[in-house]
N, C-alpha and C positions, 0 to 999 in steps of 0.2 A: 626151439622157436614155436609159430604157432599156425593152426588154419582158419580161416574163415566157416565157423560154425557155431551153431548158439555157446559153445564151451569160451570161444573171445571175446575178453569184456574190456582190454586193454592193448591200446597200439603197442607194438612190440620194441617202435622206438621212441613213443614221444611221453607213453604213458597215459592214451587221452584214453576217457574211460567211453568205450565203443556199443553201440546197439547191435545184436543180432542180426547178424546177415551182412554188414556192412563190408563193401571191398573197396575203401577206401577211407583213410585215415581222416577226419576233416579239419582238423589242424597242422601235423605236417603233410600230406598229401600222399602217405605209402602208401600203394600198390600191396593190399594183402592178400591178394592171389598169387604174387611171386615165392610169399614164405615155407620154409617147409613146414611141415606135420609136423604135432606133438600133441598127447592127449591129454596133458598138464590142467587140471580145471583150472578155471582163471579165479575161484575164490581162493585156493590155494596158493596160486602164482601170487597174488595179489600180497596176502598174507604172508612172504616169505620171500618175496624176493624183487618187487615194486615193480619201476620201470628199466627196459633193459639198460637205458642210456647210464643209469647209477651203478651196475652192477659188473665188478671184475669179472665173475664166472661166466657170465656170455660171449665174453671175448674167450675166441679157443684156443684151450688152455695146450700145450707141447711137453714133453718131458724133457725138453733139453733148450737150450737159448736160442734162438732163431740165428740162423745163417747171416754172416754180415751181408751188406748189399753188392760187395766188391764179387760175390757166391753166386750170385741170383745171374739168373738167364739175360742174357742182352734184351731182349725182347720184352721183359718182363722189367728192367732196368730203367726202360727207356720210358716205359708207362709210368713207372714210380715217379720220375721226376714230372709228366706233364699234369698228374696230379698234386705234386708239391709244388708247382707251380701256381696252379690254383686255389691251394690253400695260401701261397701269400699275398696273390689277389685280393681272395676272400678278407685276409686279416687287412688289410689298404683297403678295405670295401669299395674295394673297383667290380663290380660287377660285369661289368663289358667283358676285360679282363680275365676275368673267374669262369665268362660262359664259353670266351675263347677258345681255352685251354681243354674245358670238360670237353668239347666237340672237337679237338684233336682227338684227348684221349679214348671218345668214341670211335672216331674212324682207324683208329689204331686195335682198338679190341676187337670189331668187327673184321677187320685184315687177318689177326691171327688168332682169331679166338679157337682155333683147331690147333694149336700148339700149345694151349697154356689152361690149365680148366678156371684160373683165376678171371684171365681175360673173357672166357666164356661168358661166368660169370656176370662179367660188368660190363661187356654188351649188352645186358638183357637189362641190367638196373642204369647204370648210365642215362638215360634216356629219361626216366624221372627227375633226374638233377638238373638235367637241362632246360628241362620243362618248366620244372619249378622255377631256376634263375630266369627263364625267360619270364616267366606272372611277374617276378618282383621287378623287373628291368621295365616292366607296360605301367605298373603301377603309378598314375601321374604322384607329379613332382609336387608339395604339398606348397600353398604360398608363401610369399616371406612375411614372418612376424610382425603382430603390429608390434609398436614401443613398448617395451616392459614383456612381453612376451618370450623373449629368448629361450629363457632356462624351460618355459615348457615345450618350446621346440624340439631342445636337443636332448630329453626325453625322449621325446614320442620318435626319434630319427633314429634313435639307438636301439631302440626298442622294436623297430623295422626292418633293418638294414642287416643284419648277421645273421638272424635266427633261422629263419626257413632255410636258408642254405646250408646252416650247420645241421640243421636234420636230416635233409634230405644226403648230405656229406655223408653220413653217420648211416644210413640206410645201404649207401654204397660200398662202404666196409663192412658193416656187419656183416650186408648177403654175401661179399668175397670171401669172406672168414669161413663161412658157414662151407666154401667150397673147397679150403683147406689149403689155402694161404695165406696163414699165420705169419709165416718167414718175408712177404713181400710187407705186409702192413703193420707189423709189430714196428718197424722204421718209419712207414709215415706214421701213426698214430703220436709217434713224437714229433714230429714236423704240425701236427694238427691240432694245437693248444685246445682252442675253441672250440673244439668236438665235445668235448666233455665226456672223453672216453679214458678208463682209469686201468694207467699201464699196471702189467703183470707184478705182484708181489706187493702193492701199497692198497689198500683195505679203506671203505668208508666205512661209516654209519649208516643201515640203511632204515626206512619208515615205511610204512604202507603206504600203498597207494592213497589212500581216504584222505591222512595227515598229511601228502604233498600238496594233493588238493586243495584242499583245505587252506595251506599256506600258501597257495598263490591266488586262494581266490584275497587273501588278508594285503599279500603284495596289492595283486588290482587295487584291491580298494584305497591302499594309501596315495598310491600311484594317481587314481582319477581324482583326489583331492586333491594334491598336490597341482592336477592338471587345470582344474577345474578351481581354482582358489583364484576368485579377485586379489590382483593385486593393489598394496597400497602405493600412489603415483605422490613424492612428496614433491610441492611447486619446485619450479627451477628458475630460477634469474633469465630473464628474455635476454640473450644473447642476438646484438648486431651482427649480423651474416657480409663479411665483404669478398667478392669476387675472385677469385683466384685461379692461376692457369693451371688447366689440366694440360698433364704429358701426352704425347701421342706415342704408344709403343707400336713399333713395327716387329711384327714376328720375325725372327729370323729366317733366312730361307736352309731349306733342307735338298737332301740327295730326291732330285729330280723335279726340281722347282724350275723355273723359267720366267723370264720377263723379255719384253720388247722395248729395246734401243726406242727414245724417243724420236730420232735426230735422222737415221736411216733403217728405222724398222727392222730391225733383224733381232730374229728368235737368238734369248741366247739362255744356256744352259748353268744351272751351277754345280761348282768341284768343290764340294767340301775342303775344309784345311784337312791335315795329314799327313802320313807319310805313304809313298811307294818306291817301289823298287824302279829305278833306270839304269837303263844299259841293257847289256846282254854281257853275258861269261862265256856264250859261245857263238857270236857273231861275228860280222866283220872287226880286224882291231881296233878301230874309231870307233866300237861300240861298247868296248869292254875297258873294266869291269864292269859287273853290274852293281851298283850301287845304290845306296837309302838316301832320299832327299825326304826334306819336310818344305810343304808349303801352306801357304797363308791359301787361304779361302777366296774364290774367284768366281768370273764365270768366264763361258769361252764360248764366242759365236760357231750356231747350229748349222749354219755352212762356209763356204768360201764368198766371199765379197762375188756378189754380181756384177756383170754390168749396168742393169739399169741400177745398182746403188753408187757404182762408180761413178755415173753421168751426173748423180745428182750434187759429189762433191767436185767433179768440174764445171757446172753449170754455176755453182755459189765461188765458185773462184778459188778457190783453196786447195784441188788438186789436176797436174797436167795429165792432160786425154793419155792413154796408151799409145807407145809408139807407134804401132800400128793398128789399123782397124781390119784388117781379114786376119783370115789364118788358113788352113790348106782344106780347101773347096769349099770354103765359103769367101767369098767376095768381099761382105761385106758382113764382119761379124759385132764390133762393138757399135751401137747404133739402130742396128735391126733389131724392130721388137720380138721378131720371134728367135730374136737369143739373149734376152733382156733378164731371164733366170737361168743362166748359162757362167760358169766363173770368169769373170775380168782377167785379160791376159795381155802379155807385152806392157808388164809395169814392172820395176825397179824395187831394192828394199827401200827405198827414199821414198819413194812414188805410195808406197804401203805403209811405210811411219807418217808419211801426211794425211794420208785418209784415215789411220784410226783418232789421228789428232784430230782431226775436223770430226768422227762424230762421239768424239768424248769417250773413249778406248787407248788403246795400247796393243801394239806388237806381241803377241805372246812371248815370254822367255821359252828355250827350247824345252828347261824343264817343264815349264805349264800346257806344253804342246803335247808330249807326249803322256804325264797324267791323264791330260783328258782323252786323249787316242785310245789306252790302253787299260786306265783304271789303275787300281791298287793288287790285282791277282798275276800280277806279272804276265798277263796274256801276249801273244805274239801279233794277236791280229783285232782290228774293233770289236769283232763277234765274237774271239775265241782263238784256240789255238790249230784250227785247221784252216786252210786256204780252200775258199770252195769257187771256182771259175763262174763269173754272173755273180755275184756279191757285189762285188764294186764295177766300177770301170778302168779295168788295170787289163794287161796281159792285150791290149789292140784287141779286144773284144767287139766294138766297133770304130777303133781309132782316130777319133777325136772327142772334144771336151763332150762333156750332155750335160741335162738340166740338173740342179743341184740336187733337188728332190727326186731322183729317178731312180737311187738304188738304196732304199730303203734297210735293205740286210746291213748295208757299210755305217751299221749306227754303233756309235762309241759308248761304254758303260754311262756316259751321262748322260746321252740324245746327239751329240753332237755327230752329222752325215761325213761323206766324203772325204773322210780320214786314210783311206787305205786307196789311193787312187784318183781319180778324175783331171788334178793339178797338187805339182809340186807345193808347197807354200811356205813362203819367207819365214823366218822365225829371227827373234831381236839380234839373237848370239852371234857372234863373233865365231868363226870356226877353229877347234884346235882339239886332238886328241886326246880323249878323257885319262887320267891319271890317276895312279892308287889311291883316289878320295877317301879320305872319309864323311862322317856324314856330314848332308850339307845341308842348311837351311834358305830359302828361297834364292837357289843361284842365280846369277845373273849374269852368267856366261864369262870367259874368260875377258881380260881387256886388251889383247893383244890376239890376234890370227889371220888366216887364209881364206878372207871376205866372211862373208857373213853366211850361215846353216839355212839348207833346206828340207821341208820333211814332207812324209806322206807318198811321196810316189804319183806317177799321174799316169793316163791311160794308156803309155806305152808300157808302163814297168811291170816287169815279170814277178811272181807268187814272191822273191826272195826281196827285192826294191819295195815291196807295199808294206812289211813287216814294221812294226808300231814303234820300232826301237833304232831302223835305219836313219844314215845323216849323210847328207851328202851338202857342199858346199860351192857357190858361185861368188865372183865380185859382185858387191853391190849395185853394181850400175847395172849388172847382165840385166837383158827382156828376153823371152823366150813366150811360144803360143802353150806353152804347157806350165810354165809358172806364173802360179799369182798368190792368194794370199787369207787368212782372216785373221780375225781380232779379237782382243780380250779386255777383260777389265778386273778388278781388283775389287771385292767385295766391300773393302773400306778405303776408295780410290783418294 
């Protein structure tokens, strides 16, 4: 390799032919105070063996075939891929992408670069790659072509868009190499088309430096003719232009998206389609087996139906008041505004299939109930697999309903609150003991049982009732000051 003294007259990876004293490459951008010594005069170098980017023997040479990657140290495994990663960024010339990955795999060499002298290494050069994808990523965006201009566009873009990254790529390996792992990047270097780095055993032609030169300053020049050429514009026929509708595309929504219910405002979350595991193999018997469903794509309201949303479909007519309006030491609970974000209680599953009819919803199926409770990691609880006391409002912690918004910890993998407690809630199903299923696609509960399923648990139930996967069942008609209810809807209702 080489040092910074009058003896460098060429960057060590790009080949730019360099002034004395220079510590920094001004084409690709290396850092030549990182390189090691060598007293190689560079009229020599120059004469013999060009730029390194052409030359097999810079790459360090082994006397045996490097160690497959299944060999290599976990640690050192783990790096390989976040920079193959990058490189296929780079070749999708995603830059975003490509700088993502380089700044894992920084924070990753810096973590162990005391275990691996590669990684050492590429802590110290890493930081150049980055730099550099960050200049190209600032670089404004260039305008859109006028007419006839295309083909010189998608020159000058191509011409842009890979190169610095693949030198500054090719910097990164070299210096790893030079620290004497061969065995980790002899595997990427094949993953690296674009490096322009010439695996072990296959031989170019090489030229002096002078005559590469040379030939690209001949490339330049055809290249800014080609850029630079008037084009000839042959007349075109005026074509009538008539009006025509443009489509409206709606993005689709993704894992952790949300929108608001026109009709009764409520936050509501969406569940990917998919599959997850339901049941439990070691719960109560109503819970087992545990079983694969697949469901369609949905979303499911972020809390339990309030009362002030329930007043609003009894006021429009379309659903009957709760049978009662207290409940035990309040007086007077549906009605009073300061329990107006508090769950609606003493209503029926009748009473709850009316109100998501009225605001343009549906009763969750118990499968949709607990997807969204529990997510797809087969978790036991909204948060996880341990019961922590103060999560929710379960266990008579303060033994009656609270505000829906009050226990924040009790959120479900998709946002949705008071899954594990506060109030029971209805769900569409029909109750009946689950059976050696197999898998199932969007169930919709048996059509025959033992009233209709309740889930969730409410603030009297204890750590084993609030579990994501428990079911417990009442006649439809029951009211109770602990059960009530939310709603769902159907991504393509």
């Amino acid at each position: 390799m080489f040092k910074t003294t009058p003896d460098i007259h060429f960057c060590p990876t790009c080949g730019q032919a360099l002034q004395p004293g220079q510590t920094e490459c001004p084409i690709c951008g290396f850092d030549l105070t990182q390189v090691q010594v060598t007293d190689t005069p560079h009229e020599k170098q120059a004469e013999t063996t060009g730029p390194v980017f052409l030359q097999t023997q810079h790459i360090k040479k082994v006397d045996q075939e490097p160690a497959p990657a299944e060999n290599l140290p976990s640690g050192v495994k783990l790096f390989q891929k976040m920079l193959d990663q990058a490189g296929q960024y780079e070749r999708a010339e995603d830059l975003d992408g490509a700088l993502g990955e380089y700044r894992r795999a920084l924070a990753f060499a810096e973590e162990h670069k005391e275990s691996d002298p590669s990684l050492k290494i590429a802590a110290q050069t890493l930081p150049q790659l980055i730099r550099r994808t960050e200049q190209l990523l600032a670089q404004p965006t260039p305008p859109l072509p006028a007419p006839g201009e295309e083909n010189k566009k998608l020159v000058i873009n191509k011409s842009r868009s890979i190169k610095p990254i693949t030198v500054i790529g090719l910097v990164l390996l070299v210096g790893i190499l030079a620290a004497g792992s061969g065995t980790i990047f002899h595997n990427i270097f094949t993953s690296y088309p674009h490096t322009g780095i010439i695996p072990t055993g296959i031989t170019l032609e090489t030229k002096p430096v002078n005559q590469l030169l040379a030939a690209a300053s001949t490339t330049t020049a055809t290249l800014t003719s080609i850029i630079t050429a008037t084009p000839t514009v042959s007349p075109t026929p005026t074509i009538t232009s008539t009006s025509t509708l443009t489509p409206t595309i709606t993005p689709l929504p993704k894992l952790g998206s949300s929108q608001i219910s026109p009709i009764d405002k409520m936050v509501m979350f969406f569940v990917p389609a998919g599959i997850f595991s339901m049941g439990s193999d070691t719960g109560p018997i109503d819970t087992r087996p545990m079983h694969p469903v697949t469901l369609d794509a949905y979303w499911i309201d972020g809390t339990e139906i309030t009362n002030s949303m329930y007043a609003q479909c009894v006021n429009a007519g379309n659903c009957a008041p709760p049978s009662q309006v207290d409940t035990t030491g309040r007086s007077i609970y549906f009605g009073d505004p300061q329990y107006d974000e508090f769950p609606v209680v003493y209503v029926s599953w009748g009473d709850a299939v009316a109100y998501c009819k009225w605001a343009g919803r549906k009763l969750p199926t118990e499968a949709e109930w607990e997807k969204a409770a529990r997510g797809t990691d087969g978790r036991t609880y909204p948060w996880g697999n341990t019961y922590v006391l103060g999560f929710s409002n379960s266990a008579n912690i303060i033994g009656v309903t609270s505000n829906v918004n009050n226990f924040p910890s009790d959120k479900s993998p998709y946002g949705a609150l008071d899954m594990a407690g506060n109030v029971w809630e209805w769900v569409n199903d029909k109750y009946e003991k689950y059976s050696e299923l197999s898998h199932q696609n969007n169930p919709s509960g048996p059509t025959s049982g033992e009233g209709r399923v309740i889930r969730g648990g409410s603030y009297t139930s204890n750590l084993f009732n609030v579990r994501a996967f428990i079911r417990s069942n009442l006649d439809e008609n029951s009211v109770s000051e602990n059960i009530g209810f939310r709603c769902a809807q159907s991504q393509n209702p």
